[in-house]
VEXBA-174931 format. One record per residue: residue in one letter; x negated, y negated, z of N, C-alpha, C in turn. Coordinates in steps of 0.001 Angstrom, whole numbers, padded with zeros to 6 digits, always signed. Last residue first. Layout:
N
AXYZXYZXYZ;...
This chain:
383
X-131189-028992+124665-130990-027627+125062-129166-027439+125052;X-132246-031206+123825-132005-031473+124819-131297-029826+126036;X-133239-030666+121086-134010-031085+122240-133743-031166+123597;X-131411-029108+120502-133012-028339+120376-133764-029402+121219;X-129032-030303+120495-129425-028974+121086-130699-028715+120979;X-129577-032454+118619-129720-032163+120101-129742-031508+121325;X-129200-031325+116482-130535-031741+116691-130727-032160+118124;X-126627-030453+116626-127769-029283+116524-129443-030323+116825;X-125388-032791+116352-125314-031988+117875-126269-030994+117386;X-126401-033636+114113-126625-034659+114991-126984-033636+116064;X-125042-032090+112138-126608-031788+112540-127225-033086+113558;X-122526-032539+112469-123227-031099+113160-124187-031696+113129;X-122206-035285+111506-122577-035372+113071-122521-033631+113850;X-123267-034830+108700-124177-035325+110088-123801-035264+111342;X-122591-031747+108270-122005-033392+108083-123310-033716+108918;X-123205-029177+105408-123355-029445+107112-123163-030875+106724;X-121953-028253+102563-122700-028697+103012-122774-029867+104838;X-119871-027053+101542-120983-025986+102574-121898-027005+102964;X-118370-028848+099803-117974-028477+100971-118451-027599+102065;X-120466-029115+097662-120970-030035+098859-120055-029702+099929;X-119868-026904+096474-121341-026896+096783-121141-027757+097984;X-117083-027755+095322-117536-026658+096089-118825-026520+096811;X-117940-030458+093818-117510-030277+095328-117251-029188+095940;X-119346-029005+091841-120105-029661+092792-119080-030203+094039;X-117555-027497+090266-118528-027007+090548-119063-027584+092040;X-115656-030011+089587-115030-028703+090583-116664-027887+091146;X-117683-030937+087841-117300-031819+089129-116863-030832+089599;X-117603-028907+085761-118855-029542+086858-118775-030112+087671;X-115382-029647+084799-115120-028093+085525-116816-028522+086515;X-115224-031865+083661-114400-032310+084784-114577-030579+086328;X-118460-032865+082392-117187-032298+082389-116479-032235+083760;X-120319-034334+079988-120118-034170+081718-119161-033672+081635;X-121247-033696+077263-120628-034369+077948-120552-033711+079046;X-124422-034029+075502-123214-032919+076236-122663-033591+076984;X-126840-035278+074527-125202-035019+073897-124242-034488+074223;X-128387-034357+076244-128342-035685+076294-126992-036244+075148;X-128764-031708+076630-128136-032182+077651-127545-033743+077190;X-131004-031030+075224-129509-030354+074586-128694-031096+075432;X-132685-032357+075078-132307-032720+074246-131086-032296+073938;X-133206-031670+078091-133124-033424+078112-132467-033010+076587;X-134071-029127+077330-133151-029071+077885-132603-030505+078130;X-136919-029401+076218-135522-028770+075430-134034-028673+076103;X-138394-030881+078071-137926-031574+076964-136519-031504+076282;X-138376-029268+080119-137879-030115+080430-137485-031352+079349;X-139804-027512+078866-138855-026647+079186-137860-028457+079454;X-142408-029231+078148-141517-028698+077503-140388-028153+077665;X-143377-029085+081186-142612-030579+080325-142048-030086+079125;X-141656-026750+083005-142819-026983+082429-141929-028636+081960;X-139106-025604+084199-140344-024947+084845-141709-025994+083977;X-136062-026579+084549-137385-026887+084120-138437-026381+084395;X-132701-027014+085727-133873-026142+086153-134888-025895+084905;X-129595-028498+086550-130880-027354+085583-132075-027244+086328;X-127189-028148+089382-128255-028573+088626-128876-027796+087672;X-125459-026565+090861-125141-028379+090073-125973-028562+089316;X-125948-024278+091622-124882-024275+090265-124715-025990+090299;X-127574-024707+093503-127990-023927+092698-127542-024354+091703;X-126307-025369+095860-126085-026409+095115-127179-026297+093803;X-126698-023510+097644-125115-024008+097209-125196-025282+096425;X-129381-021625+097064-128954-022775+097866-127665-022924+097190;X-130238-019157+096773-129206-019346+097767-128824-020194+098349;X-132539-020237+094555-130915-019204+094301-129948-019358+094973;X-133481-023330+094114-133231-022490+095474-131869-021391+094841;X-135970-024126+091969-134039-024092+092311-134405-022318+093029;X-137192-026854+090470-137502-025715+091318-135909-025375+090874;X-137256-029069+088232-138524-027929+088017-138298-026847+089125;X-134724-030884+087614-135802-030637+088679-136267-029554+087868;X-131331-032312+086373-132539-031667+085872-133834-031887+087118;X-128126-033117+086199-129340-033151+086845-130237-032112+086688;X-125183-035195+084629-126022-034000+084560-127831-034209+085376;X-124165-037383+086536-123577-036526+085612-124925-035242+085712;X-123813-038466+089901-124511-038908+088756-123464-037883+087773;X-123302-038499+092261-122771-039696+091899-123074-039811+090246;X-124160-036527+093491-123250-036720+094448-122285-037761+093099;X-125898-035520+092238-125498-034481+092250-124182-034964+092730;X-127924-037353+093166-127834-037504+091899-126382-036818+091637;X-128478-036916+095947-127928-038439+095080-126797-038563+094318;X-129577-034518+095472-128562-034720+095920-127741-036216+096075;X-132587-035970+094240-131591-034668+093482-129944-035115+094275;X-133495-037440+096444-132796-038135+095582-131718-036877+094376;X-133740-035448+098563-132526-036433+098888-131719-037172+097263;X-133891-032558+096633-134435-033213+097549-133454-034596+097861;X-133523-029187+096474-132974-030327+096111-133267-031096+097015;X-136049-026923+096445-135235-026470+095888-134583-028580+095906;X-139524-027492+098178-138885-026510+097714-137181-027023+097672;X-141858-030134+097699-140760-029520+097961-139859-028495+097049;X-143621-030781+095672-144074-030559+096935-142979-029606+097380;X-142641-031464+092475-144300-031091+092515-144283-030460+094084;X-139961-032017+091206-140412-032611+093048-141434-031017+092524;X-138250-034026+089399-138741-032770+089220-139735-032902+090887;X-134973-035592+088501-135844-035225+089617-136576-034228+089736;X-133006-036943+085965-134053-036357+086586-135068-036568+087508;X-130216-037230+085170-130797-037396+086278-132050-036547+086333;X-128784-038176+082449-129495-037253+082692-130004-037435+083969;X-126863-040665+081764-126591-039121+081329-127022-038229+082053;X-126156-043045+084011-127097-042277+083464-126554-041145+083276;X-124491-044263+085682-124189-044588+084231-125206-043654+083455;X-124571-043970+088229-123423-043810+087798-123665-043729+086228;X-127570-045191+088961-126848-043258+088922-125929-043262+088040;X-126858-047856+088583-127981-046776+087342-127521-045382+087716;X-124798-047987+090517-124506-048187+089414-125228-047427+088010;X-126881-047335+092968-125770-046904+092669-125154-046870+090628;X-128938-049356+092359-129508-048146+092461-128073-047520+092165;X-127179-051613+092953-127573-051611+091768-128100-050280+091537;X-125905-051421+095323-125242-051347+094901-125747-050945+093281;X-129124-051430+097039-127827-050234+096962-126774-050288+095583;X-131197-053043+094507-130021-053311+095562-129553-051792+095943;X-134285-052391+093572-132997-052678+093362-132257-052497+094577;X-137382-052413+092756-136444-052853+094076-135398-053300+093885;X-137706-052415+089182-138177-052596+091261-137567-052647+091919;X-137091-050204+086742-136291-050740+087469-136689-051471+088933;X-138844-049775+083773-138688-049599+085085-137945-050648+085635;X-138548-047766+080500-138765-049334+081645-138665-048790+082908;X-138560-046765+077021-138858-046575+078399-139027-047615+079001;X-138846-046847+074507-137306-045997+075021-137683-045921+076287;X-141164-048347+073742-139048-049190+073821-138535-048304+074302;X-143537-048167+075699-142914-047528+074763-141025-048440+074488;X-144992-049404+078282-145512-049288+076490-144818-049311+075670;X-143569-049660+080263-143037-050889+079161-143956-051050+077595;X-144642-047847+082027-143225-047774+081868-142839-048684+080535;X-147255-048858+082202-147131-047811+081356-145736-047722+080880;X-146900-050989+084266-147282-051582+082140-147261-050171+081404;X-145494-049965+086353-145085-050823+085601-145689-051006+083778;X-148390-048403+086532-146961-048147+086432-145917-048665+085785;X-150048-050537+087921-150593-049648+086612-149014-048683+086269;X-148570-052057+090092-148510-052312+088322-148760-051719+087297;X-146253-049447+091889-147814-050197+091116-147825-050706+089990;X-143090-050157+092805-143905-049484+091989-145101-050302+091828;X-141133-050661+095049-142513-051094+095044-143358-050642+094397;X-138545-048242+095027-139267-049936+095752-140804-049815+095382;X-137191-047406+091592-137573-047513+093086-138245-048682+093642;X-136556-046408+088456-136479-047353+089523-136657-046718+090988;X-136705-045655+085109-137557-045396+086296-137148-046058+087301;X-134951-044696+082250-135413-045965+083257-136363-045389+084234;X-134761-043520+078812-135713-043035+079855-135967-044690+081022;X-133727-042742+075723-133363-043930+076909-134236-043342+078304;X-135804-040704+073846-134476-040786+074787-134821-041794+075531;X-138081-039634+072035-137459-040900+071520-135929-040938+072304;X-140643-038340+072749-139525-037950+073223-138479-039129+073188;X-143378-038285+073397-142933-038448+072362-141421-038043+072270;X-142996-039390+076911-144262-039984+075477-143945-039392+073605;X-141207-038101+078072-141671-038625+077290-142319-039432+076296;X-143085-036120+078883-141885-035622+078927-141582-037112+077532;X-146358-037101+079659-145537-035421+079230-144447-035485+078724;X-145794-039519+080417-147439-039208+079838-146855-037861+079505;X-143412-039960+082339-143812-040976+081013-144989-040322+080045;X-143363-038019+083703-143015-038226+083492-142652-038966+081973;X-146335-038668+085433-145940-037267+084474-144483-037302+083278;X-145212-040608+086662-146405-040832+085322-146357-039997+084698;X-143637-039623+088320-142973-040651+087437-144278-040982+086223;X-145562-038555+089973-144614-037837+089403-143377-038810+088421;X-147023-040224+090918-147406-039035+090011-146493-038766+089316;X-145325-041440+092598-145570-042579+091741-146149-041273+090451;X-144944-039834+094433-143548-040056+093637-144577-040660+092748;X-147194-039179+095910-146682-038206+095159-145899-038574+093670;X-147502-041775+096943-148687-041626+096050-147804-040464+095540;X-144863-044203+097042-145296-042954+097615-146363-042153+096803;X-143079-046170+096131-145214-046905+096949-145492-045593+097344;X-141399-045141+095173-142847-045449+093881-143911-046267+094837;X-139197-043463+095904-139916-044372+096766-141034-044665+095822;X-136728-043273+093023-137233-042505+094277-138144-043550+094897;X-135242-041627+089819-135899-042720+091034-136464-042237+092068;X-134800-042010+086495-135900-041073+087604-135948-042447+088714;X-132280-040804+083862-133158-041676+085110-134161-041110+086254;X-131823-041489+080279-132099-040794+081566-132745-041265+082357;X-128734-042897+079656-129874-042946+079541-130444-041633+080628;X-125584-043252+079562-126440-043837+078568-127907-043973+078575;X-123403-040313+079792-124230-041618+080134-124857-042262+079026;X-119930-039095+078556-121219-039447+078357-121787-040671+079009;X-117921-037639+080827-117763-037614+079272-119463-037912+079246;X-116877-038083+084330-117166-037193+082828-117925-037935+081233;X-118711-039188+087010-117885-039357+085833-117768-038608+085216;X-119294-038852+090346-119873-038482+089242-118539-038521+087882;X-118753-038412+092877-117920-039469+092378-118265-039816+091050;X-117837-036337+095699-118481-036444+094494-117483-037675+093456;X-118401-037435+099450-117773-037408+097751-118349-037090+096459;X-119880-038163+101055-120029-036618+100597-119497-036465+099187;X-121593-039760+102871-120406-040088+102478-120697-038998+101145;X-123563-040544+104947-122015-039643+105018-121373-039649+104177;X-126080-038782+103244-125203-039790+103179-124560-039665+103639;X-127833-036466+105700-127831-036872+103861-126664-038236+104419;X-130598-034452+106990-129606-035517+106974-129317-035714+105717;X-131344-031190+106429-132183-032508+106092-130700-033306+106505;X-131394-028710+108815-131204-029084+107628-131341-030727+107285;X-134148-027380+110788-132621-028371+111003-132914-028926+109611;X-135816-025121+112724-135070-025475+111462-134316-026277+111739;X-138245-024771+115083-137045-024805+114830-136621-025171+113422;X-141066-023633+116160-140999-023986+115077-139391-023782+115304;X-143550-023018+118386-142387-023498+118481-141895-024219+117513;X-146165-020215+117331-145559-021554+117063-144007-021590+117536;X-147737-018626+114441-146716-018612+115460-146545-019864+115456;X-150005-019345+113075-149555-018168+113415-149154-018093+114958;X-150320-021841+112070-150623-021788+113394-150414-020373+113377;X-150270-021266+109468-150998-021894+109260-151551-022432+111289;X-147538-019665+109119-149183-019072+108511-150273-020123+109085;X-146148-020803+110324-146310-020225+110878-147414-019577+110192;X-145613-023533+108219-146438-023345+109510-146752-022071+110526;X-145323-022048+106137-146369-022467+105711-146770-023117+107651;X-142216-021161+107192-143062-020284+106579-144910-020716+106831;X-141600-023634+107860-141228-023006+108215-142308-021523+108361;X-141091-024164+104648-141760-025208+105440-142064-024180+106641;X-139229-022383+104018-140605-022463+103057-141531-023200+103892;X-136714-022954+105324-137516-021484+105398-139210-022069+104611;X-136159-026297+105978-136095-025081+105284-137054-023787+105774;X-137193-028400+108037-136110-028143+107220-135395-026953+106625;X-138350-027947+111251-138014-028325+109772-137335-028049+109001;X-139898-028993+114159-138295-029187+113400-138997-029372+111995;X-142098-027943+116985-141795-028452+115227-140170-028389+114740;X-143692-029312+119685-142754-028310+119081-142655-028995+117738;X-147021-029692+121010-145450-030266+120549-144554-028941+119996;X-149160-029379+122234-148675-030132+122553-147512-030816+122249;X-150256-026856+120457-149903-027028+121941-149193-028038+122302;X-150640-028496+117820-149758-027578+118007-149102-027260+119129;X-152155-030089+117737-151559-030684+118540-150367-030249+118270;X-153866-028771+115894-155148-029314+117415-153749-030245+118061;X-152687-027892+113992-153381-027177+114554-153652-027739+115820;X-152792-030791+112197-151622-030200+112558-151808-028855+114118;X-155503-031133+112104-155146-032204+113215-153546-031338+113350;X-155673-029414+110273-156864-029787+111094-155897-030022+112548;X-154536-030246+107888-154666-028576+108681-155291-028834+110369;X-155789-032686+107690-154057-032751+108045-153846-031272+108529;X-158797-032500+106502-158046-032429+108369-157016-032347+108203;X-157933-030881+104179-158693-030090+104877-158247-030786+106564;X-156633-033125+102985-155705-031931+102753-156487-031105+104058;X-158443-035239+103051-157003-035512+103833-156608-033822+103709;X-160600-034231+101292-160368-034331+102460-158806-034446+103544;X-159115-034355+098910-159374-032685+099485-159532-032954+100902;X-158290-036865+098512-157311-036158+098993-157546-034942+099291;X-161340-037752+098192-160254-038263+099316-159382-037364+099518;X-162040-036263+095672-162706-035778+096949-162075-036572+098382;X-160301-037282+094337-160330-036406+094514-160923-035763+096042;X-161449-039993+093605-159861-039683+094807-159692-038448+095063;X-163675-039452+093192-163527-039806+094498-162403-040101+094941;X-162830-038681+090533-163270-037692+091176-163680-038310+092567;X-159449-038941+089068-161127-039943+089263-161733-038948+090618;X-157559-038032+088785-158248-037915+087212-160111-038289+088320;X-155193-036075+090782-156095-037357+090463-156754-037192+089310;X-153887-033648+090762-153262-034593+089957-154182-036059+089902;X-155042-031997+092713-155039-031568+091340-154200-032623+090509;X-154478-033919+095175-155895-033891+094827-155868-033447+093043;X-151609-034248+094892-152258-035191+094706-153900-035494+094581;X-151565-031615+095995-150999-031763+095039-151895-032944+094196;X-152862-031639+098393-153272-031214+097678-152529-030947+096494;X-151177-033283+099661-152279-033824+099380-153127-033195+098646;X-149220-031346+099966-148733-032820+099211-149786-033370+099606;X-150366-029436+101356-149567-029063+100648-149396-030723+099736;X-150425-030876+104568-151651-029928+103394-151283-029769+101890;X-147717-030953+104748-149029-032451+104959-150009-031558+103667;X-144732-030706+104205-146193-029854+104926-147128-030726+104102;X-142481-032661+105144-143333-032278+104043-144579-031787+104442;X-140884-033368+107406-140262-033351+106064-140990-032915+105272;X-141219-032327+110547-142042-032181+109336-141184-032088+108324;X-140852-033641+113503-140110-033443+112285-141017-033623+111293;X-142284-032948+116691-142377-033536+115425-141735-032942+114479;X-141253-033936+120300-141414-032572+118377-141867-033751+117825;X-142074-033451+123336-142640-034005+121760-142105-032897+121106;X-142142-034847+126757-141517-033377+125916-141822-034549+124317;X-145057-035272+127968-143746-036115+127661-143484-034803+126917;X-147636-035229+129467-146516-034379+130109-145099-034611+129492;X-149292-037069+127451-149413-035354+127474-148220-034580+128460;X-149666-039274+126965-148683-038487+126765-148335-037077+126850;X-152480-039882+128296-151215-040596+128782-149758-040127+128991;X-153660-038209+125956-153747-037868+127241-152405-038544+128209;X-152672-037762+122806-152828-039279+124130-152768-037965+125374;X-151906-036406+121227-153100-036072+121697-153373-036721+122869;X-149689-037445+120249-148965-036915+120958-150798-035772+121491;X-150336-039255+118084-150342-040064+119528-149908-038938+120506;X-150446-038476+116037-151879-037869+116222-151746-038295+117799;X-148493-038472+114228-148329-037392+114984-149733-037604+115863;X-147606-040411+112409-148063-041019+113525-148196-039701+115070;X-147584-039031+109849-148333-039938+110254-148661-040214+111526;X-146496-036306+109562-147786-036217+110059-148306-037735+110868;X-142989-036876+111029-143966-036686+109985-145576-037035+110256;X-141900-038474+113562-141240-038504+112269-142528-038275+111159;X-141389-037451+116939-142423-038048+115750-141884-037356+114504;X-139512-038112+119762-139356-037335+118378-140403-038375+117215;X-139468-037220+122906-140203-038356+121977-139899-037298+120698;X-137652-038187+125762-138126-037345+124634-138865-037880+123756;X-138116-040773+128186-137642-039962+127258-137975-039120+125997;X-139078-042369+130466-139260-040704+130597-138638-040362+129341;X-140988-045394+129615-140245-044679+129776-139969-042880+129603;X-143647-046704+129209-143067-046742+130100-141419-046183+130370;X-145034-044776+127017-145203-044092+129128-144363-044971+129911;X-144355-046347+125240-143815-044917+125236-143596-044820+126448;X-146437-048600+125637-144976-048575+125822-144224-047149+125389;X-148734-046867+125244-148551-047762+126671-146822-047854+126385;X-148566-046721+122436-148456-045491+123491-148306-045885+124996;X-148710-049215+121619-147758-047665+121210-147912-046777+122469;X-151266-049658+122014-150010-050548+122556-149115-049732+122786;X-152671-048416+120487-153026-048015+122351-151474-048718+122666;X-152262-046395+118069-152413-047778+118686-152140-047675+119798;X-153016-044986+114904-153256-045025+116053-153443-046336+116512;X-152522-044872+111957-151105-045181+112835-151142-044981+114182;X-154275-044101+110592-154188-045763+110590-152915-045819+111497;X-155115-041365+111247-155652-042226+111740-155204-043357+111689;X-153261-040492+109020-152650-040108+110521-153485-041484+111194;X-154487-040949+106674-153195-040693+106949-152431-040565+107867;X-157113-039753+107222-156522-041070+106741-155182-042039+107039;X-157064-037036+109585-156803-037682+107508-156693-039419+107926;X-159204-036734+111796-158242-036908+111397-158123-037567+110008;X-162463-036603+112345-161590-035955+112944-159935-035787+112460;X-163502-039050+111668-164566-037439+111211-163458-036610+111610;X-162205-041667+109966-162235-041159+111303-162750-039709+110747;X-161263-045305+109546-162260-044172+108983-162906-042875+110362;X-160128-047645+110376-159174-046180+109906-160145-045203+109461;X-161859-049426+109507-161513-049356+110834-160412-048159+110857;X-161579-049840+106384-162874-049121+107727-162632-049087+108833;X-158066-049827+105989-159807-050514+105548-160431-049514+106221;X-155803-051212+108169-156589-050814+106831-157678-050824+106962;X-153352-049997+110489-154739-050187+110318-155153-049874+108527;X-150186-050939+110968-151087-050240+110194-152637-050692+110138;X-148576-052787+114159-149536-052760+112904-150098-051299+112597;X-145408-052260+114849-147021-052181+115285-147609-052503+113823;X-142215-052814+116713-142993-052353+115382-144049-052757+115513;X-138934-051746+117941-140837-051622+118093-141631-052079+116751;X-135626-051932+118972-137042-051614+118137-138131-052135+118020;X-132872-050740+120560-134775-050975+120517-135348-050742+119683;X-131214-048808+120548-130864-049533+121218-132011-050910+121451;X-130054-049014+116605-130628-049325+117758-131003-049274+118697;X-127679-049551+114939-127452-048719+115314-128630-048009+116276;X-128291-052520+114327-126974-052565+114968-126800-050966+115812;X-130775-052957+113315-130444-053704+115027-129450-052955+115353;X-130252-051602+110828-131041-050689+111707-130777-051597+113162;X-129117-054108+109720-128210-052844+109628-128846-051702+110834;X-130684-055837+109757-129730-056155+110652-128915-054978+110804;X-134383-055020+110647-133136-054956+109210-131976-055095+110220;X-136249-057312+112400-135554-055807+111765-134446-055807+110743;X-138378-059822+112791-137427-059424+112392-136654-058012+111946;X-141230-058994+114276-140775-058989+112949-139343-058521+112744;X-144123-059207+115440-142942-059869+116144-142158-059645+114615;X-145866-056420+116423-145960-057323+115692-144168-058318+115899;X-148619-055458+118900-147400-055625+118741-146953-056529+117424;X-151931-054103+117877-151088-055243+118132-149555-054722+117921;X-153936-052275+117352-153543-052418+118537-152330-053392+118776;X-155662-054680+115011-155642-053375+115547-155116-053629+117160;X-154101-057655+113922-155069-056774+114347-154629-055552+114793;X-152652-057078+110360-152932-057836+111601-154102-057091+112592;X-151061-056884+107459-152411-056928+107688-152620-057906+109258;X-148233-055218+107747-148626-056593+107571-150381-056727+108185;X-146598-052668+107162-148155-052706+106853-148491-054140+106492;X-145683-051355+110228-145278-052692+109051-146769-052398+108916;X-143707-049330+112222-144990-049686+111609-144729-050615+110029;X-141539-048354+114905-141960-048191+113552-143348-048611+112863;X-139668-046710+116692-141026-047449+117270-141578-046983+115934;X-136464-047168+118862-137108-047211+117333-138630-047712+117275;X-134277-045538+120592-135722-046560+120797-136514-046206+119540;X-131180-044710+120686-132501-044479+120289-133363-045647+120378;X-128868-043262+122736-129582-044498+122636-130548-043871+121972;X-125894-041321+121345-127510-041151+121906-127890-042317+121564;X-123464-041077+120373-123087-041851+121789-124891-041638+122200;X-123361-040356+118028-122840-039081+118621-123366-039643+120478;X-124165-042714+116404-122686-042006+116114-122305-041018+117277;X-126706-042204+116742-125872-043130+117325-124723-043083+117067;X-127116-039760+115031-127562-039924+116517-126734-040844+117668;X-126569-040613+112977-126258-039317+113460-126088-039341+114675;X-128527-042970+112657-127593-043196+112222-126282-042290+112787;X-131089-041353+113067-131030-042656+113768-128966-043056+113801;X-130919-039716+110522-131406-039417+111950-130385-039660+112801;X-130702-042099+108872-129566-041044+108808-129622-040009+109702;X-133563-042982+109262-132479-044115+108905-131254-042960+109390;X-135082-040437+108157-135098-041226+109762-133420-041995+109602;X-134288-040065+105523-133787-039162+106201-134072-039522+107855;X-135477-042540+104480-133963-042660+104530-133806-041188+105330;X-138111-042462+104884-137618-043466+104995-135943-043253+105432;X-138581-040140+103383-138960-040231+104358-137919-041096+105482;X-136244-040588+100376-137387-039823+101046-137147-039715+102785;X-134742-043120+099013-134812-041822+099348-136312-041629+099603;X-134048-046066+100546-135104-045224+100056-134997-044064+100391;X-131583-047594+101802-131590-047427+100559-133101-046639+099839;X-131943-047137+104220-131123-046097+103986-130982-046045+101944;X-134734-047137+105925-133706-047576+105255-133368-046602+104515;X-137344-047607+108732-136339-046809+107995-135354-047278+107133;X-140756-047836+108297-139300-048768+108779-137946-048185+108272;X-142874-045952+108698-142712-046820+107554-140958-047213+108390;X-143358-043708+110912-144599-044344+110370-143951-045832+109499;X-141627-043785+113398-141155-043523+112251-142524-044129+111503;X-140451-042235+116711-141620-042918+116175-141878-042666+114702;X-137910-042716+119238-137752-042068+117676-139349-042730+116901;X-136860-041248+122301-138177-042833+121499-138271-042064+120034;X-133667-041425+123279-134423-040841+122808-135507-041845+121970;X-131117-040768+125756-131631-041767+125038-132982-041317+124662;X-127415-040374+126840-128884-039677+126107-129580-040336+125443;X-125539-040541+129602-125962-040667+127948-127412-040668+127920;X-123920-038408+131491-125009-039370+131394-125414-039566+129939;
C-alpha cells in the first residue's frame, strides 16, 4: 500500500534557499523518490484575511514532486498578538488548516516551531505528529535578542525566546521530535527532561560531487536566506567586524535582503550584495570565490550553506567545528572576527589544491544519500 504523508512547512519550500526552506524541499524530494504521496500545506506571506485559503500558483518544480499543495495566509500585525505563544508560532494559526488536515487519516510531519502550535487543535489531537526541529527555537531568539542594538527588539526577542520554551513544552505530549544532531537533541531533553526525541541527519543535494576547482578565486562569499532575522545578523557582522577594515573582495548573496543591508553592503568598494540570484548564478559565485564564508551564531558544526560550499567552492571558513564530524578536515575554523581576519588573509593567496579535493570526497563518501535518510525517516514514522 503506498504511503502518504501531510508535510506542514511555515515558508514554501525551494531548493534554491539554503536553510529551512531547502531542507523541506529535499524532505519532500526523498520522500517522493521512495514511492510516499506527500500533501504539502505551506504559507505565503501575501497580506490576506485571517483563516483563508490562498489560490497561488506553486513552483512547477514542487507540483511535480507533490501529490497536493495547500497554501494559507500569514497573519500580520495585531491580530498575531498572543499572551501564550511567540510571535513566531502565533501568525501560522488557521482554522482552515486544520479543518483540511482532519479530512484525512495521515501522519502529520510539522516543519519547525512555526506552525507547531496546530498540533494543540483539539480536532488534531488523535493524529500521529512529529515535529522536525532544524533549530532549537529558544536558542536563535536569543541570539537575536544579544545581537539587537534597539531595546524593544530586545525585549521582543526575550519574549519570543521565554514562550517558544513555553509552547515547545505544552505540545510535548502531543508529538514526537526529529532532530538533527546530538546538541539539538541534548537542549530538548534538558528542556522537557525526556521526551520522544529521534535523530535524522539533515537532507542535502543529491548531487554529492565535489566539483570545487584548484588554484585561485576571486573574492570572498557569504550566502544564505537574508529575509532570515539570524542570517541577515550575521552578514552585518560580517561587514561591521570582519570587514570593515579588511581591504578583500567580500559579495553577500541571498533572497530578499533588507535595504538597511543592501546600503551597508555598497558603503565600502571591496564590498556588495548579490539578491535573488538564479541556481545557476548562486552556483557560479560558489565556483569562483576564493573564500567561502559561513560563520552560524545557532547551529552546531556545518550547515546546508557550509556544505554547499565544501561541495563546489575552494577554501571554507565558520566559527564552530564538529571534531567527529567527517567534514572537520574541509573546513577552517574562526572563533572571533579577528581569528577570522588572520585566517581570510592567509587563505586569500593560497591556492586550492588538488590534495583538498581528495580530502573532501573522502568526507562526502560518509556522507548518508537521501534515499537512506528517506527510509530512516520512515521508519520512525511509519515503524
Amino acid at each position: 500500500m503506498q504511503r502518504s504523508i501531510n508535510i506542514i512547512s511555515g515558508q514554501i519550500p525551494c531548493p534554491n534557499t539554503p536553510g529551512d526552506a531547502q531542507q523541506t524541499y529535499f524532505l519532500i524530494e526523498g520522500l517522493c523518490a521512495a514511492g510516499t504521496n506527500v500533501h504539502l500545506y505551506t504559507f505565503s506571506e501575501l497580506d490576506s484575511a485571517p483563516n483563508t485559503k490562498l489560490d497561488i500558483a506553486p513552483d512547477p518544480e514542487l507540483s511535480k514532486i507533490c501529490a497536493s499543495i495547500h497554501t494559507y495566509s500569514i497573519h500580520k500585525g495585531h491580530r498575531n498578538f498572543s499572551f501564550s505563544m511567540p510571535y513566531a508560532t502565533a501568525q501560522y494559526q488557521n482554522e482552515r488548516l486544520i479543518n483540511d488536515l482532519a479530512k484525512n487519516n495521515y501522519p502529520i510531519l510539522i516543519e519547525g516551531l512555526g506552525p507547531c502550535s496546530l498540533a494543540l487543535s483539539k480536532t488534531l489531537e488523535n493524529k500521529k505528529t512529529w515535529v522536525r526541529m532544524h533549530t532549537f527555537a529558544p536558542g536563535y531568539f536569543g541570539y537575536l535578542q544579544e545581537r539587537s542594538k534597539a531595546p524593544l527588539k530586545k525585549l521582543f526577542y526575550q519574549r519570543e525566546a521565554v514562550l517558544s520554551k513555553k509552547v515547545l513544552k505544552k505540545i510535548s505530549a502531543r508529538v514526537q521530535w526529529i532532530v538533527p544532531t546530538l546538541a539539538e537533541k541534548s537542549n530538548l531533553d534538558n528542556l522537557f527532561l525526556g521526551g520522544k526525541i529521534q535523530m535524522l541527519a539533515p537532507f542535502n543535494n543529491n548531487n554529492n560531487n565535489i566539483t570545487g576547482k584548484t588554484g585561485l578565486g576571486n573574492y570572498c562569499l557569504f550566502q544564505g536566506n537574508l529575509a532570515d532575522a539570524a542570517t541577515h545578523k550575521t552578514a552585518v557582522w560580517l561587514l561591521t567586524h570582519v570587514f570593515h577594515n579588511l581591504a578583500v573582495p567580500f559579495v553577500i548573496t541571498g533572497n530578499n535582503p533588507a535595504a538597511s543591508l543592501i546600503d551597508l553592503a555598497h558603503k565600502q568598494p571591496h564590498t556588495c550584495i548579490v539578491a535573488n540570484p538564479s541556481a545557476a548564478e548562486r552556483s557560479d559565485m560558489i565556483e569562483k570565490a576564493q573564500i567561502i564564508l559561513q560563520p552560524s551564531f545557532i547551529k552546531n558544526g556545518p550547515d546546508e550553506a557550509l556544505i554547499e560550499g565544501i561541495k563546489m567552492g575552494r577554501h571554507c571558513l565558520t566559527n564552530s567545528k564538529i571534531n567527529n564530524s567527517p567534514f572537520a578536515a574541509c573546513y577552517h575554523q574562526g572563533s572571533s572576527a579577528s581569528a577570522f581576519q588572520e585566517i581570510i588573509v592567509q587563505l586569500y593567496h593560497h591556492p586550492f589544491s588538488e590534495e583538498e579535493i581528495e580530502t573532501r570526497k573522502r568526507a562526502m563518501s560518509q556522507q548518508k544519500s537521501n534515499a537512506t535518510l528517506a527510509e530512516e525517516f520512515s521508519t520512525i514514522v511509519w515503524g
